[in-house]
C-alpha positions in Angstrom: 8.7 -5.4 -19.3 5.1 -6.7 -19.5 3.4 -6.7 -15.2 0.1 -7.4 -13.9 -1.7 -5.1 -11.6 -3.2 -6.1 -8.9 -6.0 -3.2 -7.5 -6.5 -3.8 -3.5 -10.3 -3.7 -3.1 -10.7 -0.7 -1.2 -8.5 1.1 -3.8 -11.3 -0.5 -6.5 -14.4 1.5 -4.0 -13.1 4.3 -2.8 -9.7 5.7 -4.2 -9.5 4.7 -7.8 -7.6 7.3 -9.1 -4.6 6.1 -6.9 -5.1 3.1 -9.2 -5.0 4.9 -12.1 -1.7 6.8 -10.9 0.1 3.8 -10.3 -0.9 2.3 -14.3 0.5 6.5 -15.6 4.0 5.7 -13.5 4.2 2.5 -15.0 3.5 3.6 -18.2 5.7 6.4 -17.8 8.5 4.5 -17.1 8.1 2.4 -19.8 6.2 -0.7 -18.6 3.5 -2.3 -20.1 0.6 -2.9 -17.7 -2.0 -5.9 -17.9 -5.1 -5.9 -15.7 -7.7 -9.0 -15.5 -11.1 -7.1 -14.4 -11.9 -10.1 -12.8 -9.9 -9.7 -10.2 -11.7 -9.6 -6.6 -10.6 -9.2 -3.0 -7.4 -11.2 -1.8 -9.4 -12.7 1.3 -7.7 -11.1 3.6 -10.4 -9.4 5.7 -12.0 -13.2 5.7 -9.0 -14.3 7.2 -8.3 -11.9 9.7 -11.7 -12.3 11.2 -11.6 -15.9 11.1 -13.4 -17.3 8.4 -10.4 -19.2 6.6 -12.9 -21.2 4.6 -13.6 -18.2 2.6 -10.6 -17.0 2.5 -9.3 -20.1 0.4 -11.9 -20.0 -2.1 -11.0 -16.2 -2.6 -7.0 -17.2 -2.5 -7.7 -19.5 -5.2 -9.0 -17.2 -7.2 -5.9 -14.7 -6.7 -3.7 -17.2 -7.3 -5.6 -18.1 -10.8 -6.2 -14.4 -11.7 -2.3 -13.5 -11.1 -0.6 -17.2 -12.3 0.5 -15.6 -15.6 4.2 -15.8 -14.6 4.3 -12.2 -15.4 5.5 -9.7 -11.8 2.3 -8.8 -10.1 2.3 -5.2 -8.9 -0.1 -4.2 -6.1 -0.7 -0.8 -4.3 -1.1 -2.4 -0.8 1.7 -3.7 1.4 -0.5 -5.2 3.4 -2.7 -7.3 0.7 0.8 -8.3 -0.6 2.1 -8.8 2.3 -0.9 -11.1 3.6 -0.4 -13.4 0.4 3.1 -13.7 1.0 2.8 -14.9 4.5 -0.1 -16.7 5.1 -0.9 -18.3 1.5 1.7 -20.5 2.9 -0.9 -21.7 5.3 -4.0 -22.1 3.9 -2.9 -23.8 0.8 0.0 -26.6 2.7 -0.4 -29.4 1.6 -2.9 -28.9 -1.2 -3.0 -29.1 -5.0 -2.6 -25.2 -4.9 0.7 -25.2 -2.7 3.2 -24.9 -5.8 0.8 -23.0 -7.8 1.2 -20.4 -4.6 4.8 -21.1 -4.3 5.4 -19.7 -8.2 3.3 -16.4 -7.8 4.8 -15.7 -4.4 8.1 -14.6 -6.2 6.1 -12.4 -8.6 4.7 -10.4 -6.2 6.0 -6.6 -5.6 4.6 -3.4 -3.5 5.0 -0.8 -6.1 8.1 1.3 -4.7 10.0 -1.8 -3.9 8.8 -2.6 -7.5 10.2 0.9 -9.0 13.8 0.7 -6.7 14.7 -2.6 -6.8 13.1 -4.3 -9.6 13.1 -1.4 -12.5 15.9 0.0 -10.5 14.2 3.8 -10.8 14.5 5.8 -7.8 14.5 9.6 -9.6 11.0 10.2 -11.3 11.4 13.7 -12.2 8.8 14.6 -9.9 8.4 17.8 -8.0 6.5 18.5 -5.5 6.7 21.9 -3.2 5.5 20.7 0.2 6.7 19.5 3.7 6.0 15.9 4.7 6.0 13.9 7.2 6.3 9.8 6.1 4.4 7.0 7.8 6.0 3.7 8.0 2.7 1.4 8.0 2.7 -1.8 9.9 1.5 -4.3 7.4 4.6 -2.6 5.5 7.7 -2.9 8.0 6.0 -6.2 9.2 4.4 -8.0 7.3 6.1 -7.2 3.4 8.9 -6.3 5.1 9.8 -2.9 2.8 12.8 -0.8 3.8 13.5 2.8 3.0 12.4 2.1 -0.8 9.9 4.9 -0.4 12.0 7.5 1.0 14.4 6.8 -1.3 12.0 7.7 -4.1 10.8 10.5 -1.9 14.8 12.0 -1.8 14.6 12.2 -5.1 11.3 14.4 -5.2 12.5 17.9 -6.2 11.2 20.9 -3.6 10.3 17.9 -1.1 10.8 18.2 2.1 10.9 15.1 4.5 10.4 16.0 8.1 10.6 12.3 10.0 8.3 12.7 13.0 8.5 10.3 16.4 7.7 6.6 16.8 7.3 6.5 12.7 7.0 3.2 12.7 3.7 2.8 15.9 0.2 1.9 14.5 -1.8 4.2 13.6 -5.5 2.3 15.1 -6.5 1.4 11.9 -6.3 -2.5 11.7 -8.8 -3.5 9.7 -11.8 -4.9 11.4 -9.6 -3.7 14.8 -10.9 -0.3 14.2 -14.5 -1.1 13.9 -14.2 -3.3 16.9 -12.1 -1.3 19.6 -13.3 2.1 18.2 -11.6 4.2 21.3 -8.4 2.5 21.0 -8.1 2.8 17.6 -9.1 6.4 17.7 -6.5 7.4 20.4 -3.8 5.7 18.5 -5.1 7.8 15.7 -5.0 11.1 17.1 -1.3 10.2 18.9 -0.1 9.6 15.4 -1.2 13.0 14.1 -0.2 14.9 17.4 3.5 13.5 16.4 3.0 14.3 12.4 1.8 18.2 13.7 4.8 18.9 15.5 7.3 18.2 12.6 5.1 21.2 11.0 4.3 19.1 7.5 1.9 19.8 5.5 1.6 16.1 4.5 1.6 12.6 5.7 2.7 10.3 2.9 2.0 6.3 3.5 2.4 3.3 1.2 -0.7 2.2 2.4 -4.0 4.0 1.8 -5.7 1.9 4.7 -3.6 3.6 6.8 -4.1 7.1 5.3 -8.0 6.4 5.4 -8.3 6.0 9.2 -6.4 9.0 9.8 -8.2 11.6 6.8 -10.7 10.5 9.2 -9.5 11.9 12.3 -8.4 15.0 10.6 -11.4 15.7 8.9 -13.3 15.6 12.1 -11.2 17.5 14.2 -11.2 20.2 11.0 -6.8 19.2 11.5 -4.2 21.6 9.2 -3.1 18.2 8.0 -3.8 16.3 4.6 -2.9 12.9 4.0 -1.7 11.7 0.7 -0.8 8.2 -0.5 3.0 8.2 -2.6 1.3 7.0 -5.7 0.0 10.1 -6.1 2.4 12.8 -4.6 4.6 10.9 -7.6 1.9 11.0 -10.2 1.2 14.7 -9.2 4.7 15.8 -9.1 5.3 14.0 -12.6 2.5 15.9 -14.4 0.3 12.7 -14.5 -2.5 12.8 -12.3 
């Protein structure tokens, strides 16, 4: 099987070996991987702060970059997730509305890409450590994914999975939410980690680095006990790849 990747641009900045994790599981698995450099933001920060001009012209380009009829497999639930539900919207109506329609059913969150698509939940991973999983919003909400990660998580050998409470609450981060209600986001922050500290992991695993971002934050200023690590690359690590 022959996918495109699509690299979230935040993943592009600041965490590119998780990119690079998700091309070696691919690859591992036996999947040939395709990536256009050209590829740029989805517009989703644009049109979550209300500029849905912009937003279009950067849709338009997503939909060009990714139209290859080949699955599109992304690293973000909620980039996927916003093109899912709102393309719908900006582009009714318009010469791109079909164009959107046809990449729509391409589009996969790499675990629901691995379990349900390549039908691969056992990686031969292992990976000694207690964690504690964080069910993101833009995830459960938005892309609506189920227990596709845990399931691959299960199957991690000398993993522990230690569910903490109210797994599926915000964690503050919200984009431009965090920047522009800095106390709330922060106390939302710090009641997620309280509840990820009491199950005793040493991890909190996300499908979404956004997430995992905001609260590194928290722990690193607080000098927390905690890491935070994104399932790309617990998988990649416990594979041998990373």
């Amino acid at each position: 099987m022959q996918v495109d990747i699509f690299i979230p641009c935040f993943i592009d900045q600041i965490y590119p070996e998780t990119g690079f994790n998700m091309v070696r599981i691919l690859e591992n698995i036996g999947v040939k991987v395709n990536y256009n450099p050209s590829q740029t933001c989805c517009g989703q920060m644009a049109f979550n702060s209300g500029f849905w001009e912009e937003a279009r012209e950067l849709g338009i380009k997503f939909i060009q970059d990714f139209n290859t009829g080949r699955p599109v497999v992304g690293l973000s639930a909620s980039c996927i997730g916003y093109v899912e539900n709102y393309f719908e919207k900006l582009y009714y109506n318009s010469p791109w509305h079909l164009e959107n329609r046809k990449l729509r059913a391409n589009l996969y969150e790499i675990t629901d890409f691995l379990v349900n698509k390549m039908k691969v939940e056992d990686l031969g991973a292992t990976f000694p450590a207690k964690v504690t999983y964080h069910d993101s919003c833009a995830a459960l909400r938005e892309y609506k994914l189920g227990d596709e990660p845990r399931r691959l998580l299960n199957h991690v050998k000398g993993l522990e999975i230690i569910e903490m409470k109210k797994t599926d609450e915000c964690c503050g981060f919200g984009g431009t939410f965090a920047v522009k209600h800095e106390a709330i986001s922060t106390a939302m922050a710090e009641q997620k980690i309280a509840h990820a500290l009491e199950t005793g992991a040493e991890y909190i695993v996300s499908t979404d680095q956004s997430c995992l971002m905001h609260l590194s934050g928290f722990i690193e200023k607080h000098n927390i006990n905690l890491k935070t690590i994104h399932i790309v690359d617990l998988l990649a690590k416990g594979m041998g790849l990373a």
